[in-house]
C-alpha positions in Angstrom: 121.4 102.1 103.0 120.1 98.7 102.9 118.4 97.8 105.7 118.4 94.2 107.3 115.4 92.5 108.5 115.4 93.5 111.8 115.9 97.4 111.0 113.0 97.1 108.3 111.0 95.2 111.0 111.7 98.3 113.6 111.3 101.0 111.0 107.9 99.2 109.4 106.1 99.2 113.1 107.4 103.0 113.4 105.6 104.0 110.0 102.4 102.5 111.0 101.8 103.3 114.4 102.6 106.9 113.2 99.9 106.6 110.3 97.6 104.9 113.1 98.0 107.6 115.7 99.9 111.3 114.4 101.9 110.5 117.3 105.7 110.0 117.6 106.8 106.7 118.0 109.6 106.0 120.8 111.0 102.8 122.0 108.8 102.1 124.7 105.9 102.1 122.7 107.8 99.7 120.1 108.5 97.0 123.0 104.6 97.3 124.3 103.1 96.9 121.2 105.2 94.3 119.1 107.5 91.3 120.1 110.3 91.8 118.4 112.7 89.6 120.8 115.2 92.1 121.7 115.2 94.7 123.9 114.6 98.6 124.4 117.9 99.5 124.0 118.3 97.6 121.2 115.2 99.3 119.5 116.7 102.6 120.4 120.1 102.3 119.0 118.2 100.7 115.6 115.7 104.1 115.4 119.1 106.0 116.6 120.3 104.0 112.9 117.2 105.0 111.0 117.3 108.4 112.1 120.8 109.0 110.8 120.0 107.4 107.7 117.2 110.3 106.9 114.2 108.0 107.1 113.2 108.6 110.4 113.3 112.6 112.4 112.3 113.9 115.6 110.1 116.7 115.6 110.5 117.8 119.2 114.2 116.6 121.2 112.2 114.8 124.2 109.8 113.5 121.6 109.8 109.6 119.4 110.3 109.5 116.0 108.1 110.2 112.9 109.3 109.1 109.2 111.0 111.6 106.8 109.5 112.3 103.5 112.6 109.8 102.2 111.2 107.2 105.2 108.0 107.2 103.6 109.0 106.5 99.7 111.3 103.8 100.9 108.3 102.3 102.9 106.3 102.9 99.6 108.9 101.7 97.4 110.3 98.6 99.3 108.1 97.3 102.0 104.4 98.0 101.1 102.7 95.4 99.7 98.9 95.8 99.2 96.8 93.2 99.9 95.0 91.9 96.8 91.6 91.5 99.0 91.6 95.2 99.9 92.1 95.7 95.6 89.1 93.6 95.4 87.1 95.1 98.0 87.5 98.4 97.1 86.3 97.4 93.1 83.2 96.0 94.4 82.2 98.6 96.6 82.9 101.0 94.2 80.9 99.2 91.6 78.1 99.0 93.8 78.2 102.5 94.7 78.1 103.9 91.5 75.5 101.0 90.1 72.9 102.6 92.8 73.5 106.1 91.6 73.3 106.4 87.4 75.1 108.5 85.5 73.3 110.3 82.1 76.5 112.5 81.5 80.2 112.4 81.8 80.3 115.2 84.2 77.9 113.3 86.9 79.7 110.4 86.3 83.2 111.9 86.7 81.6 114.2 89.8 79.9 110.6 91.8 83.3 108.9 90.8 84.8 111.8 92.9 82.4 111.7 96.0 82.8 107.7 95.9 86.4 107.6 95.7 86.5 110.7 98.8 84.6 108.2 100.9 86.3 104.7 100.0 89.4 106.4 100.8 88.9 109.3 103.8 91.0 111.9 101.5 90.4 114.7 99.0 89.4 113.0 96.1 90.2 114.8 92.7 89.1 113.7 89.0 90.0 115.4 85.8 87.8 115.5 82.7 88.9 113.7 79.7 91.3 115.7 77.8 89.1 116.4 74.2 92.2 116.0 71.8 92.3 112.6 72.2 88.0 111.7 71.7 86.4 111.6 68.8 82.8 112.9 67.3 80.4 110.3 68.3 77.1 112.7 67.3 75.9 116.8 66.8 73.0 118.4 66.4 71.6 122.0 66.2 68.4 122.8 67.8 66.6 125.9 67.1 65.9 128.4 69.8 64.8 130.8 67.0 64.7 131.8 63.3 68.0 133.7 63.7 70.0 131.4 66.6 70.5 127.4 67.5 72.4 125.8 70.4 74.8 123.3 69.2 75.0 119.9 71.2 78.2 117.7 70.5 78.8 114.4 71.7 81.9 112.8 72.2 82.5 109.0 72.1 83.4 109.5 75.9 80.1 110.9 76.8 80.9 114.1 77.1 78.7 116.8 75.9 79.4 120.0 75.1 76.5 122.8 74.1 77.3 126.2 72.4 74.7 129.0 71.1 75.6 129.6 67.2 74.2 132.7 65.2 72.7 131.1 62.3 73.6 133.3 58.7 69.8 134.0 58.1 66.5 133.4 59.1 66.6 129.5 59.0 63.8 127.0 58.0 63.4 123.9 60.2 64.0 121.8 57.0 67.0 123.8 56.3 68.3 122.9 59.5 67.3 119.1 59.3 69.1 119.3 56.1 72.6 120.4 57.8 72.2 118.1 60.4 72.2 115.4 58.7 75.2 117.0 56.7 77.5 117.7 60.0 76.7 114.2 61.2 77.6 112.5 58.2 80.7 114.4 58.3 82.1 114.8 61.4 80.8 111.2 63.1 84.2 109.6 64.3 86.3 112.3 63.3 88.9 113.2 66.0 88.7 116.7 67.1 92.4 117.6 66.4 91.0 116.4 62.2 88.7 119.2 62.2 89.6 121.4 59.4 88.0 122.8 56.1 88.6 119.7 54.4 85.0 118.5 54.5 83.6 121.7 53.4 84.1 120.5 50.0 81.2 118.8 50.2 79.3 121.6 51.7 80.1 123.5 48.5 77.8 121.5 46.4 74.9 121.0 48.7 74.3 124.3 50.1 77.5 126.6 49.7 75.6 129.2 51.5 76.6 127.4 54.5 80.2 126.9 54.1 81.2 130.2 56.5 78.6 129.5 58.6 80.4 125.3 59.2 84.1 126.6 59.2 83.4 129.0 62.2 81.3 125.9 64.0 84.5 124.2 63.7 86.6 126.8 65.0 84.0 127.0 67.7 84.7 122.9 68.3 87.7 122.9 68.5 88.1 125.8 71.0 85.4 124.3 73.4 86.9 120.7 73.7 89.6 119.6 72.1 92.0 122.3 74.4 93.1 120.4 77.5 90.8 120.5 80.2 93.4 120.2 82.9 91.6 122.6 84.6 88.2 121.0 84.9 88.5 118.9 88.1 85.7 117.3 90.1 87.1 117.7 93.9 85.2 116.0 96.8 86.3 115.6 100.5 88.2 118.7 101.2 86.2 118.5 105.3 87.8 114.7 105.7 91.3 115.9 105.1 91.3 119.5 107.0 89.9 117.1 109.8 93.6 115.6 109.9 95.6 117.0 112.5 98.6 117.8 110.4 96.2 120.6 109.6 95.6 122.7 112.4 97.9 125.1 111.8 95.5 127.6 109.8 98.1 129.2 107.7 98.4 125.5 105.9 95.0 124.7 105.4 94.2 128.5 103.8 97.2 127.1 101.1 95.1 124.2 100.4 92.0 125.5 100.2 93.3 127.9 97.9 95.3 125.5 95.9 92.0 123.4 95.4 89.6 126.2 95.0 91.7 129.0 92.8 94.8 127.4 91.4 92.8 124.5 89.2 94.8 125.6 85.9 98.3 124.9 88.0 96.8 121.7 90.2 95.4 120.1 86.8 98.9 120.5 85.1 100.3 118.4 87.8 97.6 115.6 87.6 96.3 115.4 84.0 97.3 113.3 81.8 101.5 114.2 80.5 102.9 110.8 78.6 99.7 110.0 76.0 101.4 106.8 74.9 102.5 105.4 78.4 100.8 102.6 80.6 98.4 103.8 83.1 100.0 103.0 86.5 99.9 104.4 90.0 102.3 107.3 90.3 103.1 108.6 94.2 104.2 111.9 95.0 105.2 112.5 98.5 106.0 115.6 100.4 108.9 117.7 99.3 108.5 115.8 96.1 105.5 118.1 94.9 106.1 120.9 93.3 103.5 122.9 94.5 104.1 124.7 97.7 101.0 124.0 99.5 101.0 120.0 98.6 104.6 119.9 100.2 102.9 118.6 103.8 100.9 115.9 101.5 100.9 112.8 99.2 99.5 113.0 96.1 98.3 109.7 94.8 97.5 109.5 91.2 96.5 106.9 88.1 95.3 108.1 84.4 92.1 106.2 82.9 92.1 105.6 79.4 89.6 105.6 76.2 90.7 103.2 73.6 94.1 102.8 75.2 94.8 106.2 75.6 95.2 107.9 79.0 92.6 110.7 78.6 92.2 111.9 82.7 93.1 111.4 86.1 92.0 109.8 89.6 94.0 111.2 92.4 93.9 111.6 96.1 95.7 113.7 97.9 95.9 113.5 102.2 98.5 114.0 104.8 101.8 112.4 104.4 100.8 110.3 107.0 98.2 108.3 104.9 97.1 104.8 104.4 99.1 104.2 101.7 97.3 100.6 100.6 94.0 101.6 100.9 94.9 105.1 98.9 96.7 102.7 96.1 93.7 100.2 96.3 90.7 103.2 95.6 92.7 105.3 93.2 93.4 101.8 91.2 89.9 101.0 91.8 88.4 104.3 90.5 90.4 104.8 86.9 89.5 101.0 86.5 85.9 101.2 86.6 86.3 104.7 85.0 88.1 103.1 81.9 85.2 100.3 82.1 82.8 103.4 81.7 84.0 105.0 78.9 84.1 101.9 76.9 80.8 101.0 77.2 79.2 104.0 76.2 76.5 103.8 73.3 74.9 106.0 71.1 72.2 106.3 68.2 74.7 106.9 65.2 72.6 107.7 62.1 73.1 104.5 59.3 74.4 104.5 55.9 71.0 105.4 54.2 69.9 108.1 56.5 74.0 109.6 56.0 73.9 109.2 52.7 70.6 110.7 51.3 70.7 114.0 52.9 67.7 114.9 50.6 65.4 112.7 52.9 65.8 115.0 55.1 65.4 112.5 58.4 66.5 113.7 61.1 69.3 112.7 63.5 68.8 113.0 67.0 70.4 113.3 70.1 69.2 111.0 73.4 66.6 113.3 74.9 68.5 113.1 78.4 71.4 114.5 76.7 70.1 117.4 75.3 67.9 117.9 79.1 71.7 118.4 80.1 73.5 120.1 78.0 70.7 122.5 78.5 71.0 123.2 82.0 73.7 125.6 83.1 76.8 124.2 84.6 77.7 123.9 87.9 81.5 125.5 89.1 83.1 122.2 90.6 
């Protein structure tokens, strides 16, 4: 149905008053608040219009109107228009948020980007961790805990850092382990995690072949603790603003979203990570019955990849009532993979130069930013 410009007018004022209030909207409310220039029976029989074309319903007979899931993605698709000042407003005080609060991993820079983006918007914010297929080996290093064990620290080129306790094949001199640090470094630095393979033990052959098991289960062990998806792995703030919402009163619905959010991660992540690895990032709306997950059926998901090196790698999503503010949910999620993107781009770190990679006999060693080794040291938190 196409709708002329007085129906989208009617229909338009319905939407938001609803989003303004959670109350049905009738006629008489329509004439007091807006001038439309016709009367209440006219506004009637044009609700009466939208109500048969599915994008208005009444929840109660004696009650107004409230917009359909279908009212909602025609009001999404066809009438909203964000203003570009509440784009800009929501950049800088995102930028300013996060500037006052530093960030010396990925995961407390994914976990603020969460918070922030919860508060900008007044929903359940929700951020996925960058999927490790698609980064590549930015830095490693061993660190001994004792003759016999070592805790491996990787470093992506998206920050993220990933520690793992390795059995070392015999007692092991510090040298030694300078030695094959230097080794894995000149290596592995910039290989992709999916180009892992036994390829470069070639090399390890003829320096030390003593080692070669010892590197072929390390990259088994790699490849197993980042490069799977990490769909799962979602930062979540702001579950308190929406159960606030009165669409969740009824307790039944709000034990399904608590437990969607707090035990179903693996099926919630699928839905929000990252699918198309070649397509543009863009804002992608879900509404209602157009989730497929039970318990998101009474909400709006509202969702847009951020990308390393052109490639979507996670996820900034919010998810609310069906009854949300639809530009400022647009606005913050757009906001939020921007400056995430930014983020990711501008990362640095020490990479050991062409002398120190190519004399391994100097035994220099490489090392790690002492803040994040501090982290990948410290156990980590359930989010």
């Amino acid at each position: 149905m196409k709708l002329n410009i007085r129906q989208q007018q009617i229909f338009l004022a319905t939407v938001r008053c609803y989003i303004a209030t959670a109350e049905p909207v009738g006629s008489k409310t329509l004439t007091e608040q807006f001038d439309f220039g016709v009367s209440a029976a006219t506004i009637r029989n044009v609700m009466n219009l939208l109500e048969n074309a599915g994008l208005l319903f009444q929840p109660h007979t004696s009650a107004g109107r409230i917009p359909s899931d279908f009212g909602y993605r025609v009001y999404v698709n066809e009438l909203l228009e964000p203003p570009a000042f509440l784009a800009q407003s929501m950049t800088e005080a995102l930028s300013s948020a996060m500037d006052n609060h530093p960030h010396h991993s990925l995961e407390s820079l994914l976990q603020g980007a969460s918070r922030i983006l919860s508060s900008l918007s007044g929903y359940v914010a929700m951020v996925t961790a960058p999927r490790g297929q698609h980064l590549h080996i930015r830095h490693l290093q061993l660190v001994a805990i004792d003759e016999r064990r070592a805790m491996l620290i990787v470093v992506t080129d998206s920050y993220h850092t990933q520690s793992l306790i390795v059995d070392l094949p015999e007692a092991t001199h510090s040298e030694e382990l300078e030695l094959l640090n230097n080794f894995l470094n000149a290596t592995l630095t910039k290989q992709p995690l999916t180009d892992l393979s036994t390829q470069q033990l070639g090399e390890l052959h003829r320096e030390f072949s003593q080692w070669a098991d010892f590197v072929r289960g390390l990259f088994d062990r790699i490849r197993q603790a980042i490069a799977k998806p990490q769909a799962e792995q979602i930062f979540i703030s702001g579950v308190h603003a929406v159960l606030s919402q009165p669409e969740f009163l009824d307790p039944y619905r709000v034990k399904a979203l608590v437990s969607l959010l707090e035990e179903q991660r693996e099926e919630l992540g699928s839905l929000i990570a990252p699918q198309d690895f070649t397509a543009q990032s863009k804002v992608t709306i879900r509404i209602g019955s157009e989730n497929p997950l039970e318990p998101m059926q009474a909400c709006t998901l509202v969702s847009q990849t951020y990308e390393h090196d052109g490639v979507p790698v996670g996820s900034v999503s919010i998810l609310g009532p069906t009854r949300l503010q639809y530009d400022r949910a647009i606005a913050s999620v757009q906001a939020t993979a921007g400056h995430l993107t930014a983020a990711l781009s501008s990362r640095n770190y020490p990479t050991p130069s062409k002398a120190e990679t190519s004399q391994l006999e100097t035994s220099k060693k490489v090392s790690i930013p002492k803040e994040v080794i501090k982290n990948a040291m410290k156990p980590k938190e359930r989010n």
